[in-house]
DRENMARLUM-279819 format. One record per residue (C-alpha): residue number from 1; residue in one letter; y, x, z. Coordinates in Angstrom, 1 decimal, decimal comma. Example, Ala and Ser with C-alpha at 12.3 -4.5 7.8 and 13.67 -1.06 7.14 Angstrom:
// DRENMARLUM-279819
  num  residu       v       u       w
    1       A    -4,5    12,3     7,8
    2       S    -1,1    13,7     7,1
END
This chain:
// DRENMARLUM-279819
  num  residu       v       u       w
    1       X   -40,1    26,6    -1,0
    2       X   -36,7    28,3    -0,3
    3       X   -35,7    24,8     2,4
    4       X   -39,0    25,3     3,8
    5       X   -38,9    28,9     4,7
    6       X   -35,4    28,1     5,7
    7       X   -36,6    25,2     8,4
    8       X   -39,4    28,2     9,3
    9       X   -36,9    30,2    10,4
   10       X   -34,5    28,2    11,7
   11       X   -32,1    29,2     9,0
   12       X   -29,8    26,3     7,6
   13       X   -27,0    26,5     5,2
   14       X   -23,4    25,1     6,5
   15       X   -22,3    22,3     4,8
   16       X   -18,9    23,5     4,7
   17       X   -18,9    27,6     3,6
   18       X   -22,4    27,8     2,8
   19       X   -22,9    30,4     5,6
   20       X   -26,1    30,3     8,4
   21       X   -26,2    27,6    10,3
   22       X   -28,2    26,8    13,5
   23       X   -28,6    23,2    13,2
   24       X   -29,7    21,8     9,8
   25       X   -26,4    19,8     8,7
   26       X   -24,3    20,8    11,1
   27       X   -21,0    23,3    10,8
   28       X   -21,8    26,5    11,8
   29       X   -19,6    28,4    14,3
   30       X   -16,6    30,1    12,0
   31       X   -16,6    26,7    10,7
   32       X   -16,0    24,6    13,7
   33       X   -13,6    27,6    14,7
   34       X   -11,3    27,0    12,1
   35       X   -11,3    23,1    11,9
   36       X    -9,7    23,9    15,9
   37       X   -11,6    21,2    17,5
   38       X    -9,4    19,2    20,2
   39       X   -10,3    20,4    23,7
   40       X    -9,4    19,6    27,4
   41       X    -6,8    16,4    28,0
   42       X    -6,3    14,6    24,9
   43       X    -3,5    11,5    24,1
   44       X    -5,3     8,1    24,7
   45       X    -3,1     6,4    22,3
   46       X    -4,6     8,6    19,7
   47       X    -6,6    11,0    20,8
   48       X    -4,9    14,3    19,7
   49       X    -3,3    17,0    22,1
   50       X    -0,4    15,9    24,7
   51       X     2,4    17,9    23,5
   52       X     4,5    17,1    27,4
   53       X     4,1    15,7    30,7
   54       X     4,3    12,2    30,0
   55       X     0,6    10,3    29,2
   56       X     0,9    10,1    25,8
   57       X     1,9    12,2    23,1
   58       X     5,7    12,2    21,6
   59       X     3,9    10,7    18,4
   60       X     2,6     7,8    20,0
   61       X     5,8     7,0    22,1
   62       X     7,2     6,8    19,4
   63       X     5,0     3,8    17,7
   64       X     4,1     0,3    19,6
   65       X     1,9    -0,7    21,8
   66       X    -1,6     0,2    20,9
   67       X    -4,0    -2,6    21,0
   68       X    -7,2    -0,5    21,7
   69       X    -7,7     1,1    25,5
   70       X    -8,5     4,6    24,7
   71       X    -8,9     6,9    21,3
   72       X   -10,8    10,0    20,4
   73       X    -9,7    12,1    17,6
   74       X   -12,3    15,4    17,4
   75       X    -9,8    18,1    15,4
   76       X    -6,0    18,0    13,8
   77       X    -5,5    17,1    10,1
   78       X    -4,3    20,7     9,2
   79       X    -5,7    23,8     7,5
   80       X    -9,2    24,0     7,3
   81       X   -10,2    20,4     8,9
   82       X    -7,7    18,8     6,5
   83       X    -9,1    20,9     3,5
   84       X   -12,9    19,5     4,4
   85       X   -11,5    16,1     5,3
   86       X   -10,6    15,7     2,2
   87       X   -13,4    17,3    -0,1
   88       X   -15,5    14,2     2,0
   89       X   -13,4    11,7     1,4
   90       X   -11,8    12,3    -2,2
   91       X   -14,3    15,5    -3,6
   92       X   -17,3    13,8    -4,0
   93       X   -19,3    15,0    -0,9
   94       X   -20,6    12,0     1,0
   95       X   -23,3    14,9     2,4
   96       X   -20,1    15,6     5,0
   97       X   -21,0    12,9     6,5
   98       X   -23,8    14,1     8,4
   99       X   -21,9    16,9    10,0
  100       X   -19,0    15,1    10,7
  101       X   -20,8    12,6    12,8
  102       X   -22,6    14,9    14,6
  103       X   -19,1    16,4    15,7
  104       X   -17,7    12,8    16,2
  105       X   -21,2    12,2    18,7
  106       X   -20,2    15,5    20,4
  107       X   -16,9    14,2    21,4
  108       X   -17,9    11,0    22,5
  109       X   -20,3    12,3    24,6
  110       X   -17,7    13,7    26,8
  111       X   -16,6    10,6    27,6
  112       X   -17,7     7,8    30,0
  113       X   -16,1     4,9    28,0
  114       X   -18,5     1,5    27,2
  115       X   -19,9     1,1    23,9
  116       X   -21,7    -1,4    23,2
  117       X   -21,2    -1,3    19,1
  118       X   -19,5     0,6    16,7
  119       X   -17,8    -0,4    13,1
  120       X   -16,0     1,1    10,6
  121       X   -12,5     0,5     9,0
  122       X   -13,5    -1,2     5,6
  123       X   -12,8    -0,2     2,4
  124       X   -11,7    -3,1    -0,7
  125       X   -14,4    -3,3    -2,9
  126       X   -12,7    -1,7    -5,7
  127       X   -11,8     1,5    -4,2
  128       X   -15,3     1,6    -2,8
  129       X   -16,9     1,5    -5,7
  130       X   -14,4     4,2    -7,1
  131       X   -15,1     6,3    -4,7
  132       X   -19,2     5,3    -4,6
  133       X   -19,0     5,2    -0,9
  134       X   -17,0     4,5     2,4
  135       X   -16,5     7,8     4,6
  136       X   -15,5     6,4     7,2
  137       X   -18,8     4,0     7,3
  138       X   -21,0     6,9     6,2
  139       X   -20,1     9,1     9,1
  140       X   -19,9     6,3    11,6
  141       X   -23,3     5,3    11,0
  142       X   -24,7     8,8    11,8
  143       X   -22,5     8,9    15,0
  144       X   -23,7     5,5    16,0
  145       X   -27,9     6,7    15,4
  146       X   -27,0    10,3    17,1
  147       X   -25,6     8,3    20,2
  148       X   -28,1     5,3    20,2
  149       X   -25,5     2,9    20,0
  150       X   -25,8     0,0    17,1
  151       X   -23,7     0,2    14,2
  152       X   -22,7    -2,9    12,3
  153       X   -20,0    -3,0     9,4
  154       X   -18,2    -6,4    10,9
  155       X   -15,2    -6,4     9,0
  156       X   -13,8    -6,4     5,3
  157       X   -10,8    -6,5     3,6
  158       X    -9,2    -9,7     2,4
  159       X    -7,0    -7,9    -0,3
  160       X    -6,1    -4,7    -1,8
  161       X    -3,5    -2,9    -0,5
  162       X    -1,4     0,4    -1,4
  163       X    -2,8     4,0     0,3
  164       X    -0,8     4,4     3,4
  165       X     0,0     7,7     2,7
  166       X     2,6     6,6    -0,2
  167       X     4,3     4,4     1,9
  168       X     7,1     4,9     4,2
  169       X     6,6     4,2     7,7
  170       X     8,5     0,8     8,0
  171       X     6,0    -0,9     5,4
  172       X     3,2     0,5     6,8
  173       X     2,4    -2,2     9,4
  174       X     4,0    -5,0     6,6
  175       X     1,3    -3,6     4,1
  176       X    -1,8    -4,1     6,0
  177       X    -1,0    -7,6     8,2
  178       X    -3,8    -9,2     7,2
  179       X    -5,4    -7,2     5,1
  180       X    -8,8    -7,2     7,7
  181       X   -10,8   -10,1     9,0
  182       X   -14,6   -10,8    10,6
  183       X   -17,3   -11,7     8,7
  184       X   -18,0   -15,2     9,6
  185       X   -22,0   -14,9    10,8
  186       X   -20,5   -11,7    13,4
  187       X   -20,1   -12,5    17,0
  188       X   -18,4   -10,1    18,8
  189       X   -17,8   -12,0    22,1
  190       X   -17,5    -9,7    25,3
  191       X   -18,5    -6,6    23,4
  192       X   -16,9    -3,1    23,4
  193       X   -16,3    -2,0    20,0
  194       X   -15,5     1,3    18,9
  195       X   -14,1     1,2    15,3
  196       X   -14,0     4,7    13,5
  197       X   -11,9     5,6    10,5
  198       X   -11,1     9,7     8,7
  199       X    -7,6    10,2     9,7
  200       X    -5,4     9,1    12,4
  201       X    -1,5     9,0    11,0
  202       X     0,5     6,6    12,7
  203       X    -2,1     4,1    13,7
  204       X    -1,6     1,1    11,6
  205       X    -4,8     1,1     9,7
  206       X    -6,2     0,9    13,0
  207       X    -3,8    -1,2    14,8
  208       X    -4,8    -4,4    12,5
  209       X    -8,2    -3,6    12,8
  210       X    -7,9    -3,1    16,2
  211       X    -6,4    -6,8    16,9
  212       X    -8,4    -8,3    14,1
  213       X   -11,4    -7,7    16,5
  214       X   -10,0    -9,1    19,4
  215       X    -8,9   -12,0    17,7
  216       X   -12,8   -12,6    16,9
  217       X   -13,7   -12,0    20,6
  218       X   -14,2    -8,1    21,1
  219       X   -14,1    -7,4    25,0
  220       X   -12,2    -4,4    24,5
  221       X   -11,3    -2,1    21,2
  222       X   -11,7     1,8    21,5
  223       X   -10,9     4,0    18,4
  224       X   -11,9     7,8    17,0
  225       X   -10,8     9,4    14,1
  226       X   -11,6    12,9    12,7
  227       X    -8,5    13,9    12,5
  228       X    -5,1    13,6    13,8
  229       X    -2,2    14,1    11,5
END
């Protein structure tokens, strides 16, 4: 009764505060204020702000030659963005998912890049199954339906590997070579594929992925994140 006078009046809870919302599953406004959404010219090595004059940011000058052609990241992984990003991935929420690919749809709608599918980075089974879900799958696949664009979860990892995070940046790239490959029955020939992950911290999640779908054919490799550490 309560969800239906709710939809009556156009009244929807946020999924992140809990607050009035005017979209049902979407962030409302003080929400999407404080997650600081990326606006105006972004990196295109990873899709956060430019913090100069050159055309990428000092982060990614800093790394190797990204093997995508553009990136989209929709807000910075700090404060309040960081505090939800992780409630979604670690928490327990997969509901997040729905709001966050709405927000991911918004940005990629401002954009006039090709897409002809989009994918997910994958998860080893084990972790998924601790965690019951992939994020990063779970809000792809609403971004994907929001923009009308198919959704296919082409990859999979051939072998456990350590969380990024804990590792320092020089075994980083070492961990994950490769850790990804195609599934054998996917063509990806002269397609555009966007792959989408949660966070963006030095790219080498996304790197491998990135040249693991070229290798099997991909056209062209375009990336977004959430967030942008």
């Amino acid at each position: 009764m309560l969800n239906f006078l709710r939809q009556a009046l156009g009244i929807f809870p946020c999924p992140g505060c809990g607050a009035p919302s005017d979209k049902c599953n979407a962030f409302c406004r003080e929400c999407r204020e404080k997650m600081k959404l990326f606006d105006g010219i972004r990196c295109p090595g990873c899709g956060g702000e430019l913090d100069g004059a050159l055309a990428q940011c000092s982060k990614c000058l800093r790394e190797e030659l990204r093997p995508w052609r553009y990136a989209v990241s929709c807000f910075p992984y700090s404060g309040y963005g960081k505090l939800l990003v992780q409630r979604f991935k670690f928490g327990g929420f997969p509901e997040l998912a729905r709001p966050f690919g709405f927000i991911a749809a918004e940005r990629l709608k401002e954009i006039s890049e090709p897409m002809d599918m989009m994918t997910s980075v994958p998860l080893f089974f084990t972790r998924c199954w601790s965690r019951s879900y992939n994020q990063s799958a779970l809000f792809a696949s609403i971004c994907a339906r929001d923009l009308h664009v198919p959704f296919r979860q082409v990859m999979f990892r051939t072998r456990p590997t350590p969380h990024q995070a804990a590792l320092p940046r020089k075994m980083r790239v070492k961990n994950l070579k490769g850790a990804f490959a195609v599934w054998p029955w996917i063509r990806l020939d002269g397609l555009n594929v966007w792959v989408l992950d949660d966070v963006f911290t030095t790219g080498s999640t996304l790197h491998e992925a990135a040249e693991t779908l070229l290798d099997a054919g991909a056209a062209g490799v375009r990336v977004l994140t959430l967030a942008r550490a």
